[in-house]
N, C-alpha and C positions, 0 to 999 in steps of 0.2 A: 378474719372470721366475723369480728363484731361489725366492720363496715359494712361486709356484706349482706349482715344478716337487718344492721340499720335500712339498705338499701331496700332489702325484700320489702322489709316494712313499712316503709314508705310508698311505696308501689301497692301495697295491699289498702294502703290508708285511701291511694287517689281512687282504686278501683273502687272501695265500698262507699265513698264520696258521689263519684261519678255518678253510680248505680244509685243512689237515694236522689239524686237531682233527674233524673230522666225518666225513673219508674213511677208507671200511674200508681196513684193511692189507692187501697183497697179497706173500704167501708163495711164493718160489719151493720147490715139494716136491721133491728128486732124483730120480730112477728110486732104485726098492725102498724107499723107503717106505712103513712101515704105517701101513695106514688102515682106521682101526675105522670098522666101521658097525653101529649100535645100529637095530633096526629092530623100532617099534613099532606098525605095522598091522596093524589090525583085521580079522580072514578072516571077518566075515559084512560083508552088503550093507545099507542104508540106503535106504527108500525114506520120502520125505516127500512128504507132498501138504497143497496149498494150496487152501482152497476158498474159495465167497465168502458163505460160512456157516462162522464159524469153529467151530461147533459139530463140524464135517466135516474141521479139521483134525484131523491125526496125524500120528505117528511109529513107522514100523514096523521090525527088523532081521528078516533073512534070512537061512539056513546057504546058503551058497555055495559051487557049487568051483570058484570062479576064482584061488584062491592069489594073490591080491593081493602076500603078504609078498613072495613066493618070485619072484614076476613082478619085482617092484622092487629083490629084493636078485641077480636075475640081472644087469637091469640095470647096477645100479652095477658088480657086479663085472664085466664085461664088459668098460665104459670102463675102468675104474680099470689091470685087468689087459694087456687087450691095447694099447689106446691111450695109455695113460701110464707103462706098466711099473710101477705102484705093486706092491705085496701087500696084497691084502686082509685082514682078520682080525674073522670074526665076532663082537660081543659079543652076547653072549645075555643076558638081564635077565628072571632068571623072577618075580624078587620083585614083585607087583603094585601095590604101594605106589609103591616106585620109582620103576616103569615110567609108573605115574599122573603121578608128580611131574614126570619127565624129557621126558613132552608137554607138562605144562602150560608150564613154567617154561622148556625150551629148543627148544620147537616152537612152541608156543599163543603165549606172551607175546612170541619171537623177531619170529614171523613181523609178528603185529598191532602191533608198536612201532609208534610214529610217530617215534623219533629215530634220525638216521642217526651211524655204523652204530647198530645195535637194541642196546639194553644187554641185560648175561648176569644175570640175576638170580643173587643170588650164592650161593642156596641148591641153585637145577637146576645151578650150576657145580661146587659140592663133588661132588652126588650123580656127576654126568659124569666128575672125576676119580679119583674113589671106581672106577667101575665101569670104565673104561678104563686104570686104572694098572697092574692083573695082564699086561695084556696090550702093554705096551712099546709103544704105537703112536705117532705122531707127531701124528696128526689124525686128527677122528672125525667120522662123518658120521650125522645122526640123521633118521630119517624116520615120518614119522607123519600120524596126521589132527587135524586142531582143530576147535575151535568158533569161529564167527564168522560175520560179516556175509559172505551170499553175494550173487551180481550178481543173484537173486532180487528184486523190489521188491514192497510193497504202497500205494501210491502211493511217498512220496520216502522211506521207511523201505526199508531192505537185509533183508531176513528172513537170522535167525542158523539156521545149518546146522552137522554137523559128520559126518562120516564120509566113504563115498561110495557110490555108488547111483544111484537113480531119482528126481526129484523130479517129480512131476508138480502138476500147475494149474488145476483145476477152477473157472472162475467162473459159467460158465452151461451147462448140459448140450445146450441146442440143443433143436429141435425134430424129429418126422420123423425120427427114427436120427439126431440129432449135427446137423442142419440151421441155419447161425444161432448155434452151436455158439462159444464161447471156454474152450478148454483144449489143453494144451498136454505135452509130455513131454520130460523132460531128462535127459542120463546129467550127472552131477555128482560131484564131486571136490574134497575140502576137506582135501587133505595137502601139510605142508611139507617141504622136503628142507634141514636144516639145515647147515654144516659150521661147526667150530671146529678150529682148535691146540690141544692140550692142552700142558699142564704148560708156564705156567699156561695157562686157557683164554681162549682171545680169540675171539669171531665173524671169520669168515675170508669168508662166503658164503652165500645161501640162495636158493630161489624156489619159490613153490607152484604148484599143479596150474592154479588157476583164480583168476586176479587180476583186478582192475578193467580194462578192457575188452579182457577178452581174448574172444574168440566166444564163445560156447554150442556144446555139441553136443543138437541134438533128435533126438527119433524119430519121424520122421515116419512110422512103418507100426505105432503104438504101438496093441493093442486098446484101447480103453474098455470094452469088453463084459466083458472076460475077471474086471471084479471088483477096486475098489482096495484092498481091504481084506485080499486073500488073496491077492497076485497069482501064475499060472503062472509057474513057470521060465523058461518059452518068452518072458515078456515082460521080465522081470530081465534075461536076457542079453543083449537086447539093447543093455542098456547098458554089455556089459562092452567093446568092443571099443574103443570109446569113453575108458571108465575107464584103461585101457591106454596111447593113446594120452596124456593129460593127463599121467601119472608120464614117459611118456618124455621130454615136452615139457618139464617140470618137473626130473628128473634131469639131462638134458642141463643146461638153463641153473644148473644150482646148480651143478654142477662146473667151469663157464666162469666163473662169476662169484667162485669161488673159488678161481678159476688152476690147478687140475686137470689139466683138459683145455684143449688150443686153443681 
Protein backbone atom coordinates (compact mmCIF):
# COMPACT_ATOMS: atom_id res chain seq x y z
CA UNK A 1 0.00 0.00 0.00
CA UNK A 2 2.76 2.46 0.96
CA UNK A 3 4.69 1.67 -2.53
CA UNK A 4 1.87 2.26 -4.12
CA UNK A 5 0.74 5.15 -2.84
CA UNK A 6 4.74 6.33 -3.01
CA UNK A 7 4.31 5.60 -6.80
CA UNK A 8 0.94 7.67 -7.08
CA UNK A 9 2.91 10.38 -5.83
CA UNK A 10 5.52 10.42 -7.75
CA UNK A 11 3.49 10.50 -10.82
CA UNK A 12 1.54 13.36 -9.36
CA UNK A 13 5.00 15.19 -8.71
CA UNK A 14 6.05 14.68 -12.55
CA UNK A 15 2.62 15.72 -13.74
CA UNK A 16 2.45 19.13 -11.77
CA UNK A 17 6.22 19.57 -12.89
CA UNK A 18 5.54 18.89 -16.43
CA UNK A 19 2.43 21.29 -16.40
CA UNK A 20 4.48 24.54 -14.71
CA UNK A 21 7.29 23.91 -17.38
CA UNK A 22 4.91 24.08 -20.69
CA UNK A 23 2.17 26.56 -19.30
CA UNK A 24 2.29 30.09 -20.51
CA UNK A 25 2.59 32.52 -17.70
CA UNK A 26 -0.40 34.56 -16.77
CA UNK A 27 0.35 38.36 -15.85
CA UNK A 28 -1.94 40.27 -13.75
CA UNK A 29 -1.54 44.09 -15.76
CA UNK A 30 -2.92 46.94 -13.26
CA UNK A 31 -5.29 49.62 -14.61
CA UNK A 32 -2.78 52.23 -16.46
CA UNK A 33 -0.52 50.35 -17.91
CA UNK A 34 1.18 50.75 -20.96
CA UNK A 35 0.77 48.70 -23.72
CA UNK A 36 2.60 49.08 -26.92
CA UNK A 37 1.27 47.84 -29.93
CA UNK A 38 3.55 47.56 -32.82
CA UNK A 39 1.18 47.11 -35.92
CA UNK A 40 2.52 45.62 -39.01
CA UNK A 41 -0.33 45.14 -41.56
CA UNK A 42 -0.23 45.31 -44.71
CA UNK A 43 -2.99 48.07 -46.41
CA UNK A 44 -3.20 46.39 -49.77
CA UNK A 45 -5.51 43.08 -50.34
CA UNK A 46 -4.37 39.52 -51.32
CA UNK A 47 -6.35 37.78 -53.74
CA UNK A 48 -5.17 34.00 -54.44
CA UNK A 49 -6.65 31.63 -56.80
CA UNK A 50 -6.42 28.03 -57.00
CA UNK A 51 -7.10 26.18 -60.20
CA UNK A 52 -7.05 22.73 -61.30
CA UNK A 53 -4.47 23.71 -63.91
CA UNK A 54 -1.70 24.87 -61.98
CA UNK A 55 -0.55 26.70 -64.92
CA UNK A 56 -3.79 29.18 -63.69
CA UNK A 57 -2.45 29.56 -60.46
CA UNK A 58 -1.47 33.02 -59.06
CA UNK A 59 -0.87 35.64 -56.71
CA UNK A 60 -2.19 38.93 -56.99
CA UNK A 61 -2.16 42.25 -54.30
CA UNK A 62 -4.53 45.17 -54.59
CA UNK A 63 -4.48 49.05 -53.47
CA UNK A 64 -7.40 49.02 -51.10
CA UNK A 65 -9.18 51.40 -48.84
CA UNK A 66 -10.17 49.38 -46.21
CA UNK A 67 -7.43 50.52 -43.62
CA UNK A 68 -7.06 47.30 -42.32
CA UNK A 69 -4.05 48.88 -40.03
CA UNK A 70 -6.26 51.49 -38.51
CA UNK A 71 -9.56 49.08 -38.28
CA UNK A 72 -7.29 46.62 -35.93
CA UNK A 73 -5.31 49.25 -34.20
CA UNK A 74 -9.04 50.85 -33.23
CA UNK A 75 -9.82 47.70 -32.10
CA UNK A 76 -7.26 47.06 -29.64
CA UNK A 77 -7.26 50.29 -28.51
CA UNK A 78 -10.80 50.43 -27.76
CA UNK A 79 -10.62 47.15 -25.40
CA UNK A 80 -7.38 47.94 -24.06
CA UNK A 81 -8.66 51.73 -23.19
CA UNK A 82 -12.25 51.55 -22.23
CA UNK A 83 -12.42 47.83 -20.86
CA UNK A 84 -9.27 47.33 -19.14
CA UNK A 85 -8.22 51.02 -18.24
CA UNK A 86 -4.87 50.21 -19.82
CA UNK A 87 -3.02 53.21 -21.92
CA UNK A 88 -2.23 52.55 -25.09
CA UNK A 89 1.00 53.76 -26.80
CA UNK A 90 1.68 53.56 -30.46
CA UNK A 91 4.97 52.20 -31.64
CA UNK A 92 5.67 53.12 -35.07
CA UNK A 93 8.54 50.96 -36.98
CA UNK A 94 9.17 52.75 -40.12
CA UNK A 95 12.58 50.96 -40.76
CA UNK A 96 11.59 48.13 -43.27
CA UNK A 97 14.10 45.73 -42.23
CA UNK A 98 12.98 45.65 -38.86
CA UNK A 99 9.50 45.64 -39.55
CA UNK A 100 10.35 42.31 -41.81
CA UNK A 101 12.24 40.81 -39.01
CA UNK A 102 9.59 41.57 -36.19
CA UNK A 103 6.87 39.33 -38.37
CA UNK A 104 8.82 36.78 -39.23
CA UNK A 105 10.60 36.13 -36.00
CA UNK A 106 7.61 37.31 -33.41
CA UNK A 107 4.46 36.86 -35.47
CA UNK A 108 5.34 34.04 -38.33
CA UNK A 109 7.63 31.73 -36.14
CA UNK A 110 5.32 32.78 -32.84
CA UNK A 111 2.14 31.77 -34.19
CA UNK A 112 3.30 28.43 -36.36
CA UNK A 113 5.36 26.94 -33.21
CA UNK A 114 4.50 23.54 -32.35
CA UNK A 115 5.79 24.07 -28.58
CA UNK A 116 3.79 25.17 -25.98
CA UNK A 117 4.08 28.07 -24.85
CA UNK A 118 5.89 29.01 -28.55
CA UNK A 119 9.64 30.00 -27.99
CA UNK A 120 10.64 33.98 -28.74
CA UNK A 121 13.50 33.58 -31.10
CA UNK A 122 15.95 35.50 -29.47
CA UNK A 123 16.89 37.60 -32.28
CA UNK A 124 12.82 39.13 -33.06
CA UNK A 125 13.26 39.44 -28.87
CA UNK A 126 16.25 42.02 -28.94
CA UNK A 127 14.74 43.76 -32.10
CA UNK A 128 11.12 44.15 -29.74
CA UNK A 129 13.18 45.43 -27.03
CA UNK A 130 15.12 47.67 -29.02
CA UNK A 131 12.08 49.24 -30.49
CA UNK A 132 9.73 49.25 -27.31
CA UNK A 133 12.20 50.40 -24.72
CA UNK A 134 11.93 54.46 -25.77
CA UNK A 135 8.71 54.15 -25.11
CA UNK A 136 8.43 52.75 -21.18
CA UNK A 137 5.73 50.23 -21.84
CA UNK A 138 4.99 47.27 -19.87
CA UNK A 139 3.72 44.88 -22.65
CA UNK A 140 3.46 44.98 -26.25
CA UNK A 141 1.09 43.81 -28.43
CA UNK A 142 2.24 42.81 -32.26
CA UNK A 143 -0.03 42.27 -34.99
CA UNK A 144 0.50 41.25 -38.44
CA UNK A 145 0.06 38.70 -41.40
CA UNK A 146 2.18 35.55 -42.08
CA UNK A 147 2.88 33.01 -44.32
CA UNK A 148 1.53 29.52 -43.80
CA UNK A 149 -0.45 26.63 -44.20
CA UNK A 150 -4.14 27.79 -44.75
CA UNK A 151 -7.40 25.43 -44.10
CA UNK A 152 -7.19 25.61 -47.99
CA UNK A 153 -6.48 21.75 -49.01
CA UNK A 154 -5.14 20.24 -52.47
CA UNK A 155 -6.02 16.75 -51.57
CA UNK A 156 -4.27 16.16 -47.78
CA UNK A 157 -1.69 19.19 -48.38
CA UNK A 158 -2.82 22.70 -46.55
CA UNK A 159 -1.94 25.28 -49.51
CA UNK A 160 0.56 28.08 -47.89
CA UNK A 161 -1.08 31.67 -47.86
CA UNK A 162 -0.13 34.89 -46.32
CA UNK A 163 -1.90 38.25 -46.21
CA UNK A 164 -5.53 38.70 -46.53
CA UNK A 165 -8.00 38.95 -49.30
CA UNK A 166 -9.89 36.78 -51.71
CA UNK A 167 -8.95 33.32 -52.30
CA UNK A 168 -10.78 31.83 -54.68
CA UNK A 169 -10.95 27.91 -56.32
CA UNK A 170 -11.42 27.25 -59.71
CA UNK A 171 -11.45 23.37 -60.50
CA UNK A 172 -13.71 22.98 -63.16
CA UNK A 173 -15.59 26.13 -64.81
CA UNK A 174 -18.94 24.15 -65.44
CA UNK A 175 -20.93 24.07 -68.28
CA UNK A 176 -23.88 26.31 -69.73
CA UNK A 177 -22.85 29.63 -67.66
CA UNK A 178 -21.15 27.78 -64.51
CA UNK A 179 -23.62 24.56 -64.87
CA UNK A 180 -21.91 21.40 -63.11
CA UNK A 181 -19.56 24.04 -62.08
CA UNK A 182 -16.82 23.33 -58.79
CA UNK A 183 -15.50 26.73 -57.65
CA UNK A 184 -15.68 28.48 -54.93
CA UNK A 185 -14.86 32.12 -53.18
CA UNK A 186 -13.40 32.87 -49.76
CA UNK A 187 -12.69 36.13 -47.82
CA UNK A 188 -9.50 34.96 -45.99
CA UNK A 189 -7.21 36.15 -43.23
CA UNK A 190 -3.75 35.04 -42.29
CA UNK A 191 -2.69 37.53 -39.21
CA UNK A 192 -1.53 36.98 -35.88
CA UNK A 193 -2.16 39.12 -32.85
CA UNK A 194 0.80 38.45 -30.74
CA UNK A 195 1.34 39.88 -26.93
CA UNK A 196 4.60 39.68 -24.87
CA UNK A 197 6.06 41.32 -21.35
CA UNK A 198 8.73 43.09 -22.20
CA UNK A 199 11.98 43.82 -20.28
CA UNK A 200 12.71 40.86 -20.37
CA UNK A 201 10.43 39.55 -23.10
CA UNK A 202 8.32 36.45 -22.40
CA UNK A 203 5.17 35.30 -24.61
CA UNK A 204 2.14 36.20 -22.48
CA UNK A 205 -0.71 35.31 -25.23
CA UNK A 206 -1.66 35.17 -28.91
CA UNK A 207 -4.51 33.93 -31.55
CA UNK A 208 -4.89 34.30 -35.29
CA UNK A 209 -7.58 35.26 -37.56
CA UNK A 210 -8.12 31.88 -39.00
CA UNK A 211 -7.05 28.48 -37.29
CA UNK A 212 -7.53 24.81 -37.81
CA UNK A 213 -11.28 24.34 -37.87
CA UNK A 214 -12.45 27.31 -37.36
CA UNK A 215 -15.49 28.04 -40.42
CA UNK A 216 -14.63 29.68 -43.65
CA UNK A 217 -16.29 32.65 -44.67
CA UNK A 218 -17.67 32.28 -48.63
CA UNK A 219 -19.17 34.50 -51.05
CA UNK A 220 -21.71 33.13 -52.07
CA UNK A 221 -23.06 36.17 -54.69
CA UNK A 222 -19.15 36.15 -55.86
CA UNK A 223 -19.04 37.18 -59.96
CA UNK A 224 -16.99 34.57 -61.92
CA UNK A 225 -17.67 36.80 -64.92
CA UNK A 226 -16.25 39.83 -63.68
CA UNK A 227 -12.59 38.52 -64.63
CA UNK A 228 -9.87 36.70 -62.12
CA UNK A 229 -7.18 38.22 -63.23
CA UNK A 230 -8.22 41.91 -62.71
CA UNK A 231 -10.90 41.76 -60.40
CA UNK A 232 -13.61 44.94 -59.77
CA UNK A 233 -13.73 46.65 -56.66
CA UNK A 234 -17.20 45.85 -56.37
CA UNK A 235 -15.97 42.07 -55.99
CA UNK A 236 -12.79 42.57 -53.44
CA UNK A 237 -15.22 44.21 -51.09
CA UNK A 238 -16.94 41.91 -50.75
CA UNK A 239 -14.54 40.26 -48.70
CA UNK A 240 -13.77 42.97 -46.46
CA UNK A 241 -16.70 42.73 -44.10
CA UNK A 242 -15.64 39.52 -43.61
CA UNK A 243 -11.81 40.27 -43.14
CA UNK A 244 -13.10 42.54 -40.36
CA UNK A 245 -14.89 40.24 -38.64
CA UNK A 246 -11.71 37.52 -38.34
CA UNK A 247 -9.38 40.53 -36.65
CA UNK A 248 -12.12 41.10 -34.20
CA UNK A 249 -12.55 37.35 -33.54
CA UNK A 250 -8.76 37.17 -33.28
CA UNK A 251 -8.23 40.53 -31.06
CA UNK A 252 -10.72 39.71 -28.74
CA UNK A 253 -9.36 36.12 -27.97
CA UNK A 254 -5.48 37.19 -27.90
CA UNK A 255 -6.29 39.64 -25.10
CA UNK A 256 -8.35 36.88 -23.10
CA UNK A 257 -5.82 34.56 -23.50
CA UNK A 258 -3.23 37.05 -22.38
CA UNK A 259 -5.28 38.21 -19.18
CA UNK A 260 -5.96 41.58 -20.66
CA UNK A 261 -9.46 41.53 -20.99
CA UNK A 262 -12.11 39.08 -19.12
Amino acid sequence: MVRRFMVILTCLLIFICFSACTTTPKFNFPQGTRVGIINLLESYATHQNFSSFATKNFTKTYPVDWDMPAYAQGKLKMLLEKDAGFTVVEIKVSDPQTREQLRLSMIEQVILSESKPPKVPPQGARSLDTVSNPHDVQAVIVIGSYSGPSPFKSAEERLKVQGYGLFTRKLFGGIFGGFLSFRKAYAYAQIGVVVFKVRPVIYVGAARTVAKGRPLRPINDFNWEAGLRNLPESELDKAKPHIQKYINDAVDKALRNANLTP
